[in-house]
N, C-alpha and C positions, 0 to 999 in steps of 0.2 A: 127944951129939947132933952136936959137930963133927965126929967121926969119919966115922958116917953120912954126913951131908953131901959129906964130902970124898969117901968113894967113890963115893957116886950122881954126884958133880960128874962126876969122874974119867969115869964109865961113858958120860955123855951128854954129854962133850967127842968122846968117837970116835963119838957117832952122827950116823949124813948125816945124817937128815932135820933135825936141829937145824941143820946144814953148811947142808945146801940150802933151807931157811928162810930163815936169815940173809943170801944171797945173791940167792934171788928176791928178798928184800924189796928189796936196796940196789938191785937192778937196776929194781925198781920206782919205787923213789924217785930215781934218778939221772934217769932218761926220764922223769918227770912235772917234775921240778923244774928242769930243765935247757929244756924245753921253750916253759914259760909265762912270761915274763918279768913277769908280774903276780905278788906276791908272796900276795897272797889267795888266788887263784883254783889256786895251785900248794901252795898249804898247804892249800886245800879237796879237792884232788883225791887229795893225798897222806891228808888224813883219811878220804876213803871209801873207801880200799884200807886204810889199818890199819883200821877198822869192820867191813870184807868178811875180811880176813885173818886178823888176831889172833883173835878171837872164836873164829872154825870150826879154826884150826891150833891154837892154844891149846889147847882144851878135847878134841878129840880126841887129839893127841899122848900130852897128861897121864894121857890115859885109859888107853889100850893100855897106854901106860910100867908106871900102876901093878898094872893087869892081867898084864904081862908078868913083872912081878918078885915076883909072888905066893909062888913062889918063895922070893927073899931076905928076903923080910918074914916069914914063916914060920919062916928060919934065924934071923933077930933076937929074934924073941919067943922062942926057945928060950933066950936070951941075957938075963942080969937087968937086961931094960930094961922102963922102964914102958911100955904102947903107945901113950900121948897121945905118948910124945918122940918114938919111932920114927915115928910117922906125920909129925909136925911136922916130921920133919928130911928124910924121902923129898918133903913137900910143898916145903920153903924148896930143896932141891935141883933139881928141877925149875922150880917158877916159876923159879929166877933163872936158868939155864941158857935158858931162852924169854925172859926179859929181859934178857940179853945178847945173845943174838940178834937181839931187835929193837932194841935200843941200836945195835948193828951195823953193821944194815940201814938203819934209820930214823934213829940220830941222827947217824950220819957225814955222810952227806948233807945231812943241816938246815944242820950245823955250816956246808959246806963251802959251801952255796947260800944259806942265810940266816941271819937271827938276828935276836931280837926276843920279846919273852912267849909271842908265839901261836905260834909255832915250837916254845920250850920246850913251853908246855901240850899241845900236838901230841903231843911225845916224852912226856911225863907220864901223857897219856891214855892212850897206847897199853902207858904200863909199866902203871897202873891194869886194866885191861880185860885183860892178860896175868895178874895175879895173880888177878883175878876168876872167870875162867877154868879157873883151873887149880885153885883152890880150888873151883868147883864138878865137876869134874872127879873131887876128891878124893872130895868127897859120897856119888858117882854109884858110885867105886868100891867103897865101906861098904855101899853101899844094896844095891850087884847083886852077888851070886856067880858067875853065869854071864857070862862076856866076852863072848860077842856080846850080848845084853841090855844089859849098860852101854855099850856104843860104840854099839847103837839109841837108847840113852837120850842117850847125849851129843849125835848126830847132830839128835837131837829140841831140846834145849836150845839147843844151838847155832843152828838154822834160827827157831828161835820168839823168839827173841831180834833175829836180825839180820833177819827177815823179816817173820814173822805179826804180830808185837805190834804193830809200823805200821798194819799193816793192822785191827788189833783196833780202836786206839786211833782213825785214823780210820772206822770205824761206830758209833765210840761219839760222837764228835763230829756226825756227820751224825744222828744218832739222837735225841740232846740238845741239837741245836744252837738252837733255842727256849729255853733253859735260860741260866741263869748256872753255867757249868761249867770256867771258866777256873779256879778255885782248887782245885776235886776233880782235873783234868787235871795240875796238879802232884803232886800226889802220884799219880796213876798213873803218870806219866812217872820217878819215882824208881825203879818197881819195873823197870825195863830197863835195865841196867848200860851198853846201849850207848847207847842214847839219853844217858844221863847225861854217855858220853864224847864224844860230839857237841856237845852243850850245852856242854860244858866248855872247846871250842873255840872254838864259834862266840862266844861272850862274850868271846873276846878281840880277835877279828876284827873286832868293829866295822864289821859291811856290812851294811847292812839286809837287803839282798833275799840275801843271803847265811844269813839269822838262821830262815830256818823259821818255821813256826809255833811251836813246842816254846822256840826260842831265844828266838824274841821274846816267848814268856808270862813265861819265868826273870827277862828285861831289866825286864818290866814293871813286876812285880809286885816285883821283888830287887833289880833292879841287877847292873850285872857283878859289881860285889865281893863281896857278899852273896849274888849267884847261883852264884861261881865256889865260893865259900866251903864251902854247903850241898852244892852236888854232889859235892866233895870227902868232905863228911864220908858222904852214901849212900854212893858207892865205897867207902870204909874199912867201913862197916856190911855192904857186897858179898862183903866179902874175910872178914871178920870170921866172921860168922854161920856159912859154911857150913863154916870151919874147924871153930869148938865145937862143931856139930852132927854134923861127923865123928866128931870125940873122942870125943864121948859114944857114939854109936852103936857104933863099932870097939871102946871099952871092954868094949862084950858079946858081939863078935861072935863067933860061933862060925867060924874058918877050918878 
C-alpha cells in the first residue's frame, strides 16, 4: 500500500490544478483575512469560501483523477494485490494531496492572521469536508463505468449538497413549522456533510446572530461541547461509510 501511495503522491505533486488550488485558495484567504479586522466576521467569510470551494473542487477533482487512471488500477490488479488495498491506497493518495493543498491555502494564512479554536476548527472542517469529498468521489467512481456519467453524478452531489439541501431543508421547515420539529431537524442536518462543517464552526464562534438556525438548534439542544463532539463523530461516519461501500462494490466489479 505505501508504495501505491507514494506514486500516486509523486503523480499529483506535478499536477496544476492541485498547484492552482492551493494558491487560489491562499489568495483567497490572504484578501478575506487581511481585510476584516474583526476576527469573527473574517473566520466567517473565510468559512463560506472553504464550504463553496472544497466540497465542488474536492469531489470533482477525485473524480476525473480516479477516472483518469483507470488505466493504472487495471495494471495493479494484474499485480497480486487485493483491491480493497489498492483502492484504499489510490483514495489516502488523493484525499491527502487535496489536504495539503488546502492546509496550504487555508492554514498558512489562519496561522499568520490569527489563532484561537475557531480558526483551528475552520482548518479541521475544511480537512473533514476534503476527505468527505473525495471519499464520495471514490463511491461514484465504483458505481459508474462511463466518465462522463460519474463526473454528471459528482456535479450532481456536489451542487445538492452545497445548494438544494438548504433549500430542501427550509420547505421542510415552513411545511412543519406548526410541528415540534426541532429534534427530527437534527438528524436531517447530519445527513449534509456540509452543513455539519458549518455547525462545526459556528459552535466555536460564539456570535449569536452569526449561529444560524441550524447552529443555534446544535447550541440548544447540545451545547458546543457536545455539539462539536457529535458532528465530529457524523463527519467520521461521512468518511467512513462510503469508503466500505466502495470496497465492497469494486470487490465485484467487473473493469
Amino acid at each position: 500500500m505505501k508504495t501505491i501511495v507514494k506514486y500516486v503522491m509523486l503523480d499529483l505533486v506535478k499536477n496544476k490544478t492541485i498547484i492552482v488550488y492551493a494558491i487560489i485558495l491562499g489568495l483567497l484567504s490572504v484578501s478575506v483575512l487581511s481585510m476584516d479586522s474583526n476576527s469573527s466576521k473574517g473566520i466567517l467569510s473565510l468559512l463560506n469560501i472553504t464550504l463553496l470551494f472544497v466540497p465542488i473542487i474536492g469531489i470533482l477533482f477525485s473524480t476525473i483523477y480516479f477516472f483518469n487512471s483507470i488505466e493504472f488500477t487495471e495494471l495493479l490488479l494484474a499485480q497480486p494485490i487485493k483491491r480493497k488495498t489498492m483502492l484504499l491506497a489510490q483514495y489516502i493518495a488523493v484525499a491527502a494531496a487535496l489536504c495539503i493543498a488546502y492546509v496550504l491555502g487555508v492554514g498558512i494564512p489562519i496561522a499568520i492572521f490569527y489563532s484561537g479554536l475557531a480558526a483551528f476548527t475552520l482548518l479541521i472542517s475544511g480537512l473533514f469536508l476534503t476527505l468527505i469529498f473525495s471519499a464520495l468521489a471514490l463511491l461514484i467512481f465504483v458505481l459508474f463505468k462511463d466518465k462522463t456519467k460519474g463526473i454528471g453524478a459528482a456535479i450532481i452531489v456536489a451542487l445538492f449538497f452545497t445548494l438544494l439541501f438548504d433549500g430542501l431543508l427550509l420547505s421542510f421547515i415552513y411545511s412543519f413549522s406548526e410541528y415540534p420539529i426541532d429534534k427530527p431537524l437534527l438528524g436531517l442536518i447530519s445527513l449534509n456533510p456540509v452543513d455539519l462543517g458549518r455547525i462545526l464552526v459556528l459552535l466555536q464562534l460564539d456570535v449569536a446572530v452569526m449561529m444560524g438556525y441550524s447552529g443555534a438548534l446544535f447550541k440548544k439542544f447540545m451545547g458546543s461541547a457536545t455539539g462539536s463532539i457529535y458532528t465530529v463523530i457524523c463527519m467520521i461516519f461521512w468518511i467512513i461509510f462510503p469508503i466500505i461501500m466502495s470496497a465492497r462494490i469494486f470487490r465485484k466489479k467487473d473493469l
